[in-house]
C-alpha positions in Angstrom: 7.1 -11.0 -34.6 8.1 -14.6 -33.9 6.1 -17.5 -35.1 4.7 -19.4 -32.6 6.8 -22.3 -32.2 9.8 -20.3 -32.1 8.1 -17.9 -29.7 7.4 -20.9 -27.5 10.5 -21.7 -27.5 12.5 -18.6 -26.9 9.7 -18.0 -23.9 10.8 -21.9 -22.7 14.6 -21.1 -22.3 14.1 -17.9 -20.8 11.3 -19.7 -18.2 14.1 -22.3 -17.4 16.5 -19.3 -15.9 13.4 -17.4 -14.6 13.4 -20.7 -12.3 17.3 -20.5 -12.1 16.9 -17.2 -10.8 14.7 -17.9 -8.1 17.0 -20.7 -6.8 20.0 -17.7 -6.9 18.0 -15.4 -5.0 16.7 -17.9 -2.3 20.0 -19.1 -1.4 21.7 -15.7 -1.4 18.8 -14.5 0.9 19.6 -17.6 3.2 23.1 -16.8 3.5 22.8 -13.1 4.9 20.7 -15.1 7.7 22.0 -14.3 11.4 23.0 -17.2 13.4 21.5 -20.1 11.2 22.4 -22.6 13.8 19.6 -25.1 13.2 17.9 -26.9 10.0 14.6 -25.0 11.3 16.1 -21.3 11.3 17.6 -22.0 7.4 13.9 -23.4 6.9 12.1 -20.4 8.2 14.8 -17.9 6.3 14.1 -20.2 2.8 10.4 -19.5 3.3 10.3 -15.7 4.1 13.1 -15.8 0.3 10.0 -17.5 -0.8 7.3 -15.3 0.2 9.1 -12.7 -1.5 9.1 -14.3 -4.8 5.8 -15.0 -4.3 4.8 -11.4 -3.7 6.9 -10.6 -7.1 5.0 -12.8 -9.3 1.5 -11.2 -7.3 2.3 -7.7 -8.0 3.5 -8.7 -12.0 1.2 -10.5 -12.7 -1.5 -7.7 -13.5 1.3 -6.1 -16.4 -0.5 -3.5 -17.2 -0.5 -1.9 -13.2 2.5 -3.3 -12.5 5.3 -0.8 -13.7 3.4 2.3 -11.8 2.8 0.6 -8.8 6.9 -1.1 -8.4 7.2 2.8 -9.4 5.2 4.4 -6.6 5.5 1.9 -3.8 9.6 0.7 -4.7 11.3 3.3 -6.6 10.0 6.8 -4.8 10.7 5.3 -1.4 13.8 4.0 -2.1 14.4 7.0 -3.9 13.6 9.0 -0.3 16.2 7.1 1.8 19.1 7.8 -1.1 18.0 11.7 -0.2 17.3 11.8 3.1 13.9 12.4 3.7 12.1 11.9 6.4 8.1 11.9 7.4 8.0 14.2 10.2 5.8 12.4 13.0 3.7 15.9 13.3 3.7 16.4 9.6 -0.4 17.6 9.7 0.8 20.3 11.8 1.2 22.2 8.6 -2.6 22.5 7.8 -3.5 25.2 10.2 -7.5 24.8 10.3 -7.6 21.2 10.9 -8.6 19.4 13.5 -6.2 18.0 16.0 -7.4 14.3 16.1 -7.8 15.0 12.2 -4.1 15.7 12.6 -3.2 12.5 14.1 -5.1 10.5 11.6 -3.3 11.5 9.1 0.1 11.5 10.9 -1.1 7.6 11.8 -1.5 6.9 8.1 1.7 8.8 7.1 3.6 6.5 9.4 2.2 3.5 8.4 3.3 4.8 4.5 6.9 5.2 5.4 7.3 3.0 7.9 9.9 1.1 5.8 12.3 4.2 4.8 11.8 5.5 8.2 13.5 2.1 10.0 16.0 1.9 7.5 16.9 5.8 7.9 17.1 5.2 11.4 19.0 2.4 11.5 21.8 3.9 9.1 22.4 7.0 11.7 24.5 4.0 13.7 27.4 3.9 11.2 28.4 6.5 8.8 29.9 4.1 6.1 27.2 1.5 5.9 25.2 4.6 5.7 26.9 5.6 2.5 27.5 2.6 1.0 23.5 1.8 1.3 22.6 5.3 0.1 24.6 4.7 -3.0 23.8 1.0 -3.2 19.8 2.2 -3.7 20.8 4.9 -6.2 22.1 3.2 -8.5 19.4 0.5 -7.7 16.6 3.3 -8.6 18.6 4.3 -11.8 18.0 1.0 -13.2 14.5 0.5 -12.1 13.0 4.2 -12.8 13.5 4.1 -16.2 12.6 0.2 -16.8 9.4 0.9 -15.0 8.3 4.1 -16.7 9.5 2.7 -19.7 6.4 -0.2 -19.4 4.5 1.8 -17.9 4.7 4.5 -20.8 5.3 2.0 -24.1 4.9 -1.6 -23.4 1.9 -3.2 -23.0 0.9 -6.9 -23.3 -1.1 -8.2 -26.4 1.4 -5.8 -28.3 4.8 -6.8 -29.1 4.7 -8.9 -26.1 1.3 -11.3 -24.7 0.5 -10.9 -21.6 2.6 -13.4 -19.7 5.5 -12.4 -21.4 5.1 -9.1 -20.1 4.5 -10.1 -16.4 7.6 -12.5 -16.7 9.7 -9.7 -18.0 9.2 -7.6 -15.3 9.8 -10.4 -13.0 13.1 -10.8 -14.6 14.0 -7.2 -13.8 12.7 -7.3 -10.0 14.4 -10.8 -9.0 17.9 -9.8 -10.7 18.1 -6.6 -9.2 17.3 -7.6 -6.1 19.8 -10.3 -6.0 21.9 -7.7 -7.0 20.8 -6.1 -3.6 21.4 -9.2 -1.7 25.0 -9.7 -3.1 27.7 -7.7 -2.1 30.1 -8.9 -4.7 27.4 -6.9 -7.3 28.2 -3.6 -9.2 26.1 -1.7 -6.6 28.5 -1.9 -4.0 30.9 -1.3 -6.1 33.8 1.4 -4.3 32.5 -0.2 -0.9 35.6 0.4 1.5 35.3 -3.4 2.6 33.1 -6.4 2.5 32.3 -6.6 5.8 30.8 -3.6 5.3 28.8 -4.2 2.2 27.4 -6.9 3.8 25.8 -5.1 6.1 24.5 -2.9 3.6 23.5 -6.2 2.3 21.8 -7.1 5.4 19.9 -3.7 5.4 18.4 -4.6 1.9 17.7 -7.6 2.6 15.8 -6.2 5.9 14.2 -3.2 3.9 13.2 -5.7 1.0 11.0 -7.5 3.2 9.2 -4.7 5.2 8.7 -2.9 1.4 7.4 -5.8 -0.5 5.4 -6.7 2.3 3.5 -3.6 2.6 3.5 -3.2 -1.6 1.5 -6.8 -0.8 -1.3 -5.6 1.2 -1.9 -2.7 -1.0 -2.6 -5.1 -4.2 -4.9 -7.7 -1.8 -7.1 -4.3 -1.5 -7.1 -3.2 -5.3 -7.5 -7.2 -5.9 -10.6 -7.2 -3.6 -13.4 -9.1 -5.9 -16.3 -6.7 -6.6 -18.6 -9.2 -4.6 -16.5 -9.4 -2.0 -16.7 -5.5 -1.8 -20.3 -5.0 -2.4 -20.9 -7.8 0.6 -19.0 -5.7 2.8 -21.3 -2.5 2.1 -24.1 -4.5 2.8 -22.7 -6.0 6.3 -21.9 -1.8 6.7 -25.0 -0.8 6.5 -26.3 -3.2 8.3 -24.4 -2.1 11.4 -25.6 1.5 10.5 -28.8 0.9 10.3 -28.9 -1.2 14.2 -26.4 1.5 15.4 -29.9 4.4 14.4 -32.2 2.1 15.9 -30.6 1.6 18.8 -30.1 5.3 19.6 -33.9 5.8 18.6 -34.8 4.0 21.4 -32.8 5.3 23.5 -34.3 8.6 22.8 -38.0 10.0 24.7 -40.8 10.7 22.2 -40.1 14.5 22.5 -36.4 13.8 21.5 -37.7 11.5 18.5 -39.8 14.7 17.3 -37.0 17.0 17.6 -34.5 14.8 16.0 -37.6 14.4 13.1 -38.2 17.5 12.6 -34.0 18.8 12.4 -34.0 15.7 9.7 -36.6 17.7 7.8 -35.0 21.3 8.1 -31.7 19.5 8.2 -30.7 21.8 10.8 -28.5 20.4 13.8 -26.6 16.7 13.0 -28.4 16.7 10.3 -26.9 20.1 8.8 -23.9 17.6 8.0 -22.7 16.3 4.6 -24.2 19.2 2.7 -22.0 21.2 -0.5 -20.2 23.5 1.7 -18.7 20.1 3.4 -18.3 19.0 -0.1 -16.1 21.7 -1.3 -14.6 23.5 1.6 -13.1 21.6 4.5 -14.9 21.6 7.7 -13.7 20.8 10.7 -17.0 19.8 12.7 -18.0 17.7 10.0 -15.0 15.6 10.7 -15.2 15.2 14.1 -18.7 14.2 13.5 -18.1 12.0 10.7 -15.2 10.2 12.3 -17.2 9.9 16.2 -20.1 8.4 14.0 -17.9 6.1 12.5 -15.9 5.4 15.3 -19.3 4.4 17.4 -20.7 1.8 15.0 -17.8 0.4 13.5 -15.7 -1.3 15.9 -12.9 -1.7 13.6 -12.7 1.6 12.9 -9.3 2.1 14.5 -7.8 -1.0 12.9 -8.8 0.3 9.6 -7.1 3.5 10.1 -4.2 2.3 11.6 -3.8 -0.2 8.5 -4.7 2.7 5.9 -7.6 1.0 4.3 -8.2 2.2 0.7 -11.4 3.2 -0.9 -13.2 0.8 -3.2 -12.3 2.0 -6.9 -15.1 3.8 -8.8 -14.9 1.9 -12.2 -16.8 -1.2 -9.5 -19.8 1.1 -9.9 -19.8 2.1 -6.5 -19.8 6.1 -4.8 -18.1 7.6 -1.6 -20.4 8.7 0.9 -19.7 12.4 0.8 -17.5 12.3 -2.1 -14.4 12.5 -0.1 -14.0 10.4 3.2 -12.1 7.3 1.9 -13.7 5.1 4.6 -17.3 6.1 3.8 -19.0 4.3 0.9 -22.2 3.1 -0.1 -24.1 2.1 -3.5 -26.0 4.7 -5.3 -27.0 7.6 -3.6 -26.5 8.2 0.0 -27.8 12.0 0.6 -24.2 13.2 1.4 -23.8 11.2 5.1 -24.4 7.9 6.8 -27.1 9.6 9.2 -29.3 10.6 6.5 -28.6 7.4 4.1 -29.3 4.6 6.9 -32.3 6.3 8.3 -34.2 6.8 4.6 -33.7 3.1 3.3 
């Protein structure tokens, strides 16, 4: 271990061409720009090279979920366009006993996913060499990465051998170089490319496919960064709506209606036969469709939420799923399996 003078220094020099770095990257990113005929498009291209950075250092700078996330949301997807594979747009037509609107759900979340390999597959169909050169670009790409990611994630923690800046700048290191490596046809990855021209397109697909990826790796740590106020707010404001969206339909319901619907609560018979433990360990089908038309009725962002994948809250904040499985329905404590019976009892 080094004292901590030297350590400061050591970590100093290697900040200093961190920063280097980033200059490299932003004006390589600039470069690949199409038709920078005005100081405003080089602008615009200098800050979207900057918001990339900037997501880097977001994702890093939690080291110790860093390495499996760049692993699960970089290096598998990358690794699906070096082989090929593609999401199906009626994937869910494999599970037999689901629902058909279930079906699209899913299918709606699976494109969202994938969206990123899925453009770039399609767009290498239009030329065969660009195609390969791309394909073996990202191989070799992943073949660094991988193992530097599941190296950290497996041995390397901060507080260790390394603190905990050290750690996050590290893997910054790894993620800015290889991506300039991405960005630069002159790089080993490109290397056996039949021409330039044609490794800078592949060049121009990265720098296309960095963008869409990152971005979407972005949104995914703002919802596992979500503060556990903010989250525990937002349950509240939910179960407000619930609970207006019961009294509403009380209302709207005759006195003989309001006994019926009392007494079924009781037996829980009818609706209120939902959300019980055959739902909770056997899939049901009518328990989705009333779960998600439920949902769907008070919520009026329900279809934005599905359409952006919205993730559960994490159960180390304390809180429970509504249900235990639907990753849209959660409440604090316990909610008596459903959002009927849990709104209407508080």
């Amino acid at each position: 271990m080094l004292k901590e003078e030297a350590r400061e220094i050591k970590f100093g020099n290697f900040v200093t061409k961190y920063d280097m770095l980033k200059s490299l990257f932003v004006m390589q990113y600039v470069s690949l720009g199409v038709n920078l005929k005005t100081q405003g498009m080089i602008a615009n291209e200098q800050g979207n090279a900057n918001k990339i950075l900037n997501i880097i250092d977001q994702v890093v700078a939690n080291d110790a979920r860093a390495p499996r996330l760049l692993l699960t949301l970089f290096v598998v997807p990358t690794r699906q366009i070096v082989s090929k594979i593609k999401v199906e747009v009626n994937s869910a037509n494999w599970f037999v006993n689901m629902t058909q609107r279930h079906r699209d759900d899913l299918n709606n979340y699976w494109k969202k996913h994938y969206a990123s390999v899925q453009m770039i597959l399609g767009k290498l169909e239009d030329d065969e060499e660009v195609d390969t050169i791309f394909r073996t670009a990202m191989d070799r790409l992943t073949a660094f990465l991988g193992p530097v990611f599941q190296t950290f994630n497996s041995y390397i923690r901060g507080d260790s051998l390394l603190t905990h800046p050290e750690v996050s700048f590290v893997l910054g290191w790894f993620l800015r170089s290889a991506f300039l490596a991405g960005l630069s046809e002159s790089s080993g990855l490109y290397a056996g490319a039949p021409s330039v021209e044609k490794a800078i397109e592949a060049c121009k697909l990265f720098r296309e496919y960095l963008m869409s990826s990152l971005s979407y790796i972005n949104a995914r740590v703002k919802i596992m960064d979500t503060p556990v106020e903010k989250i525990k707010v937002a349950i509240e404001d939910r179960k407000a709506v619930e609970r207006e969206f019961f009294i509403r339909e009380q209302e709207g319901m005759s006195k003989e209606e309001q006994w019926i619907d009392k007494v079924s609560k009781t037996l829980g018979i009818g609706r209120w036969s939902q959300g019980g433990l055959k739902d909770n360990f056997k899939y049901d089908a009518d328990y989705y469709e009333f779960h998600r038309s439920q949902r769907a009725d008070y919520l009026p962002t329900f279809m934005d939420d599905l359409s952006n994948t919205r993730q559960p809250v994490k159960e180390d904040y304390g809180l429970s799923f509504v249900g235990g499985k639907d990753s849209s329905a959660y409440t604090v404590g316990d909610s008596g399996g459903h959002y009927a019976k849990g709104a209407e009892d508080e």
